[in-house]
N, C-alpha and C positions, 0 to 999 in steps of 0.2 A: 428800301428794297431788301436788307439787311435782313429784315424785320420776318418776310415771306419766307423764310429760307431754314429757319428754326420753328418747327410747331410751335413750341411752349409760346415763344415770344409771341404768336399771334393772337390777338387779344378776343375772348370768347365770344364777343360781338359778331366780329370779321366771320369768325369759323359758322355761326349762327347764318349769316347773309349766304355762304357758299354753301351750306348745308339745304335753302331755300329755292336753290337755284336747279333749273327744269335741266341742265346740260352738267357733264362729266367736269370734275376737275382735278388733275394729278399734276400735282410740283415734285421734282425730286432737287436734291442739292449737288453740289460739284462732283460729290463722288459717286453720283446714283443711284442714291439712298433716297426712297419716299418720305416725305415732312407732310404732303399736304394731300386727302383722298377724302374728298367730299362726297355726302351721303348719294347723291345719285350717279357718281362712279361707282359706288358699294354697290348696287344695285344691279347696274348693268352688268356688272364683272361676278357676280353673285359673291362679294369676297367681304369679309370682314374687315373693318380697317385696322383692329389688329392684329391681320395678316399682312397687312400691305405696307404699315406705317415703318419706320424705321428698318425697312428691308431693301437691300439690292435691287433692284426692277428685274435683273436678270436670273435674280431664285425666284421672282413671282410668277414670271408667265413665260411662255413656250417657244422663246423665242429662235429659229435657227441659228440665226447668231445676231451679235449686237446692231448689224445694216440692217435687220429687218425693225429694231425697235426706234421710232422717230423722235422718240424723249431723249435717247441717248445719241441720236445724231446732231439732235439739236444742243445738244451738252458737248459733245467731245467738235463736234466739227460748225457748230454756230447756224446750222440747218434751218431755215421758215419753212414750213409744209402749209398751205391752205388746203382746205377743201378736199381734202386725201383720204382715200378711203384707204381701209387699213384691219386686217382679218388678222388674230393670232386667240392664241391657247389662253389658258390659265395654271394656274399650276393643278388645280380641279380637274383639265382637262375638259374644259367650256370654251366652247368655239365661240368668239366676239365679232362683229361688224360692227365697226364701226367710221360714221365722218370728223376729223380730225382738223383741228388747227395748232401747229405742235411751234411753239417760239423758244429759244435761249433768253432767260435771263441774264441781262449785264450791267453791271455797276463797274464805273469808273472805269471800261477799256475789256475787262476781262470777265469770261462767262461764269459766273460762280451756280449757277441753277438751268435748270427747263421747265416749261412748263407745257399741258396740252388739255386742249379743249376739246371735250370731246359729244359727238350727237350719237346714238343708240341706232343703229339700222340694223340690228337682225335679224329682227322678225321681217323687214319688209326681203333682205337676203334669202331668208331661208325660204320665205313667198316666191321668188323668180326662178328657187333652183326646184318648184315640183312641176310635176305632168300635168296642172291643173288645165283642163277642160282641153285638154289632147289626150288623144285616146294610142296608146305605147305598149310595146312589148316589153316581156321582162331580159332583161340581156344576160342574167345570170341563171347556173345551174350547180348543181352541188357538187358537182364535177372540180370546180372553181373555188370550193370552199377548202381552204390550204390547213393540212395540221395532221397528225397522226396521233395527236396523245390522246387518254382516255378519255380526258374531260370532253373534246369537241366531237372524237368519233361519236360518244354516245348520240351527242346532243342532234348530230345529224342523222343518225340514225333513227331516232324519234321525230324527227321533222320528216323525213321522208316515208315513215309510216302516215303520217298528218294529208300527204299526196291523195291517198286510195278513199276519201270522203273527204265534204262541203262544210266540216265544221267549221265554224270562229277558231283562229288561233290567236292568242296573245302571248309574243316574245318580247320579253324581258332580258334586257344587259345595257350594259354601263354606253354612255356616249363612244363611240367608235370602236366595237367590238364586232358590228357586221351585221346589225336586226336585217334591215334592207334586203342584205346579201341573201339572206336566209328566207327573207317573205319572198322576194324575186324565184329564185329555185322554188320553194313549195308550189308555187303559180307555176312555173314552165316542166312541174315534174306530172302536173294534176291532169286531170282531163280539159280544164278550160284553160292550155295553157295557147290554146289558137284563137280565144276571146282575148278582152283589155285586160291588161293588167296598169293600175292608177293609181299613184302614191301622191298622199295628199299630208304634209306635215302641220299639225292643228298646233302649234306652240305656238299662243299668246296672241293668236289675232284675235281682230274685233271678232266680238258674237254675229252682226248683221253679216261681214263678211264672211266669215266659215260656213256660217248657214246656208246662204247662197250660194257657194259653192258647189255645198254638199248637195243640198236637193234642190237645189233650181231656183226661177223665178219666172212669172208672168209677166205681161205687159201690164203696164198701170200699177204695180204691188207697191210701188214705192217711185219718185220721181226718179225718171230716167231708167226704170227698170225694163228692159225686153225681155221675149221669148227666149228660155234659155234653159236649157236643161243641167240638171249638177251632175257632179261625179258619181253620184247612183244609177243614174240613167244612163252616161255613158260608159262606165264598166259593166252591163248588165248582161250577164252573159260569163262576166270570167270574176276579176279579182278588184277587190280596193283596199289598200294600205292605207292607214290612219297611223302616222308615225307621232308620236306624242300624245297618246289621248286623253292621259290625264291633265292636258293642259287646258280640256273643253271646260266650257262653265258647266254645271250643274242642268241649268235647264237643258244645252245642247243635249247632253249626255242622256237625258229623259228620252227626248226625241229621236237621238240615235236608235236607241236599246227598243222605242216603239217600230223603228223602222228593220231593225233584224229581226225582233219578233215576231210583225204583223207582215213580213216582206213588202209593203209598201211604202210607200214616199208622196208625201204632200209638197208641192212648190209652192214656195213664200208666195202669197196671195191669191193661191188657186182654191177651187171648193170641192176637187176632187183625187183620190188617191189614185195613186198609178201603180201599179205591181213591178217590184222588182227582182231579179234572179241574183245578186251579187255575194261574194263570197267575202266577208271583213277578214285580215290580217292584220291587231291591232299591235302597235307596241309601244312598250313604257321601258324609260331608263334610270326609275327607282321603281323599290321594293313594293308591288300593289298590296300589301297589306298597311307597308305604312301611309301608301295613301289614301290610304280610304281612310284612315285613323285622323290625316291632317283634312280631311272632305276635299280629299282633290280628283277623287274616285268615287263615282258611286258602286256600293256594295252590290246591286242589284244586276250594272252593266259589268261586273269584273264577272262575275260569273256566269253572265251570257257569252263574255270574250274569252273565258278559258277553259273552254271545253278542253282546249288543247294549251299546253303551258307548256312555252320551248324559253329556258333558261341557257342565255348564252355565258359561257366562264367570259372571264375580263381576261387578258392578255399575263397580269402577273399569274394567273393560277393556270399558265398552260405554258411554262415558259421553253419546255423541249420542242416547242412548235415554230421559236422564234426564229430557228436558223432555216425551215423553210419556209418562213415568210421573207425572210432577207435573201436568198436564193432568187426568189419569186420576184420580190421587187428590182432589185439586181437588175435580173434579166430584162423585166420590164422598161426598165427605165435604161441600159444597153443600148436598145434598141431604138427609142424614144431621142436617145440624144446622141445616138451612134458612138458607143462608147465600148470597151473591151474590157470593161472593168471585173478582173476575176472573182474579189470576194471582198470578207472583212478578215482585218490582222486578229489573231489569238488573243490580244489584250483586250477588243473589242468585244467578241465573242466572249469571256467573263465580263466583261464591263453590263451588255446587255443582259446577261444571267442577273446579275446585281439589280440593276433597274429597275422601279415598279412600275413604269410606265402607265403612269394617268391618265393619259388619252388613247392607251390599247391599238390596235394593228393602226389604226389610221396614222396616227402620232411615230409608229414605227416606218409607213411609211415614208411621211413626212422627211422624217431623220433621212431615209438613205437617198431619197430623192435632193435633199439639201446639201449631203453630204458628196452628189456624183454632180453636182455645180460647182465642184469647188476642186474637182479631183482631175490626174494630168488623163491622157486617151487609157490606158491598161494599168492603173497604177492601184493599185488596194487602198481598201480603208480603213486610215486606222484611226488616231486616237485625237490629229487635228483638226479632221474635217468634221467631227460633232460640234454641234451648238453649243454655244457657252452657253446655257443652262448645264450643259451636261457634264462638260468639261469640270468648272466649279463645284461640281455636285462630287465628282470624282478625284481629286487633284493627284492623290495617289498611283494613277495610273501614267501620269506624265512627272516621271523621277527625272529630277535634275542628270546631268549626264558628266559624271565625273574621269578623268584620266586613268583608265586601270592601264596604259603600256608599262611595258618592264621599268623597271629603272636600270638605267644606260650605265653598261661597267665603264668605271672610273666618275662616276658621276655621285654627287652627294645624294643620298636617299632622304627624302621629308620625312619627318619625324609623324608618327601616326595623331598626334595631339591637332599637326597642322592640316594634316589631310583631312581629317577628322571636319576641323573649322572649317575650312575651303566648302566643304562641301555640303556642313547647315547654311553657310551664306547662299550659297545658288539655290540650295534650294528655298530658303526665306524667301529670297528676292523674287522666285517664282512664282511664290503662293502670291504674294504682295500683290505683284502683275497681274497675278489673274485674279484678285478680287478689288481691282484697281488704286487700292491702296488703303482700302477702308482697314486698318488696322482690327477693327473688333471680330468684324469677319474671319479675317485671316488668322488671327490668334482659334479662333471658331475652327477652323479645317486644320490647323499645328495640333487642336488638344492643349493650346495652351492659354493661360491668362493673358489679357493683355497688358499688365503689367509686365509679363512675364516675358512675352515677345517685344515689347519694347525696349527690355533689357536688353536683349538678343542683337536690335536694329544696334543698339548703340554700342554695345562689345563688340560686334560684326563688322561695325564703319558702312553700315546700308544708307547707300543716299537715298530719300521718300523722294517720290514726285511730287512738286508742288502742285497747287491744283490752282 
């Protein structure tokens, strides 16, 4: 068992069998650290393994804090999860679903590792969370769209010029930046904002099923197929969002760009076209020119879709906008959990200037929503209740807390050498703590070698946790 617990030692056979294997597999060892990330966890997580390998679990992915990650529950507190579903970040800022079986490694009494099994379910996730074949209104308007800086004013500005005609618009920006937010307002600002408006997310289904979706199906097309009309026909009249579209195959994509161009739609196994009225709002969260370069795009449909081209900023390129998105959520979430909570502390407010935030407002949300479950009825937010992601990412903001009271007349005054010491020890000991003891780490956030903090541990008299 020794043996799983150090990459090196696993012999390139082993690594070969889990590399073949159709399900996730992530080992970290006693301190947290990933040894073991087999090729089809890379995959699902879109992450390189050497990103994942020899790192923290909690600098890779987005976690609120360490209860939400089941590897390290099952590491620090001997945790079995079966059959557990389980949604977090990456450090990319990729939203994951997944089914999990998350066990503690133990040899001889004591847990030295974790490990977790893991099944891929996002695509079927991000399937139950659209409007597919219910016909909804849009619940947003630009009214709702939070920010004052130049970057977003323009952008809304241009999007609600996009209202006063029926062109294709394709918005572009990063995972959790607001596409949606933005197609929704265009539809409820337009004329057909009293027809459907039908968000339909195309990433990574089957071809058969997207298809059908989209344009329908007859009785007989296929076993088990009925009378059914797709998402063309029932938003026919107002709006349909295509969020991901470069995720369609090639062929889908022919057929789409026939069906804007010619306004009609064929249903899988019918012999006759139907006219439709619908207005496409498509969106992509990379670059369409590099997609069309990887053939993830056809060049032909990017330019039937961007008559109209609304580039959303990402959250770090708008970052005067952050404090009234935190206002926003704040209040929202107040309310939500009947809470009195006034604001965030001054150290936060630089903290989040600092931040690149990966996963952009949602990710921001996330934070203050994680942050007002953890906080007393009117108490502020400051620098505890962030996620250790964030906290680790920062350490400098949470300075050890040394005795500045006077020195007591008649009292002997400490010599500045000793204050001095006292005061690398707490704060060593703190880094320590917070990167659970992995020494290379925490020599990583000092700036210093770990040679060098090792010195330190053992001039200092720092006891290490055992693990």
């Amino acid at each position: 068992m020794h043996q799983l617990i150090t990459l090196p030692t696993l012999h390139p056979i082993y690594m070969q069998l889990l590399d073949s294997l159709d399900i996730g597999i992530h080992v970290v060892n006693h301190e947290g650290t990933s040894v073991i990330y087999n090729k089809r966890m890379s995959e699902m997580e879109d992450m390189d393994k050497k990103d994942v390998l020899n790192k923290n679990i909690m600098d890779i992915f987005l976690f609120n804090s360490e209860e939400e990650s089941r590897l390290l529950q099952a590491l620090h507190k001997g945790s079995i999860r079966k059959n557990a579903k389980q949604t977090y970040f990456t450090y990319k800022g990729q939203e994951i679903t997944t089914i999990n079986n998350t066990y503690p490694l133990i040899h001889e009494g004591l847990i030295i590792g974790a490990v977790e099994i893991a099944k891929d379910i996002t695509k079927l996730e991000r399937l139950s969370r659209v409007t597919s074949l219910e016909k909804v209104g849009a619940k947003f308007t630009f009214d709702q769209i939070i920010g004052n800086s130049r970057a977003i004013v323009e952008v809304i500005e241009n999007a609600k010029k996009a209202t006063r005609t029926t062109s294709s618009v394709l918005i572009i920006g990063e995972t959790g930046t607001g596409k949606e937010l933005f197609a929704q307002s265009i539809h409820s600002g337009s004329d057909r904002s009293s027809k459907p408006f039908i968000s339909q997310n195309c990433a990574a289904l089957p071809d058969t099923l997207i298809e059908s979706i989209l344009f329908g199906t007859v009785k007989g097309a296929f076993t088990g197929a009925t009378e059914h009309p797709g998402l063309f026909e029932q938003a026919n009249g107002g709006t349909l969002m295509l969020d991901e579209i470069n995720s369609l195959s090639a062929t889908l994509q022919a057929k789409l760009l026939r069906a804007i161009q010619e306004k009609t739609i064929r249903r899988i196994g019918d012999t006759k076209d139907r006219p439709i009225d619908v207005r496409i709002l498509a969106t992509m969260n990379e670059d369409p020119l590099r997609a069309i370069q990887k053939n993830n795009l056809r060049e032909d449909l990017y330019y039937r879709l961007s008559v109209v081209s609304i580039v959303i900023p990402p959250l770090k390129k708008r970052k005067e906008d952050i404090f009234s998105l935190v206002e926003h959520f704040i209040m929202k979430y107040n309310s939500r959990f009947q809470l009195n909570v006034p604001g965030v502390s001054e150290e936060i407010k630089n903290l989040f200037l600092e931040y690149d935030w990966p996963g952009n407002v949602r990710e921001l949300e996330h934070m203050i929503e994680g942050a007002m479950n953890l906080i007393n009825y009117d108490e502020q937010i400051d620098f505890s209740h962030l996620p250790t992601h964030v906290r680790t990412k920062f350490p400098l903001y949470e300075l050890p807390t040394v005795s500045t009271q006077p020195v007591l007349e008649g009292s002997p005054p400490k010599p500045l050498q000793k204050y001095m010491e006292d005061a690398e020890k707490v704060y060593v000991e703190q880094i320590l703590k917070q990167n659970n003891g992995n020494i290379t780490q925490a020599a990583k956030d000092l700036g210093l070698s770990r040679q060098s903090l090792q010195y330190r541990i053992k001039k200092l008299h720092i006891l290490m946790r055992k693990a």
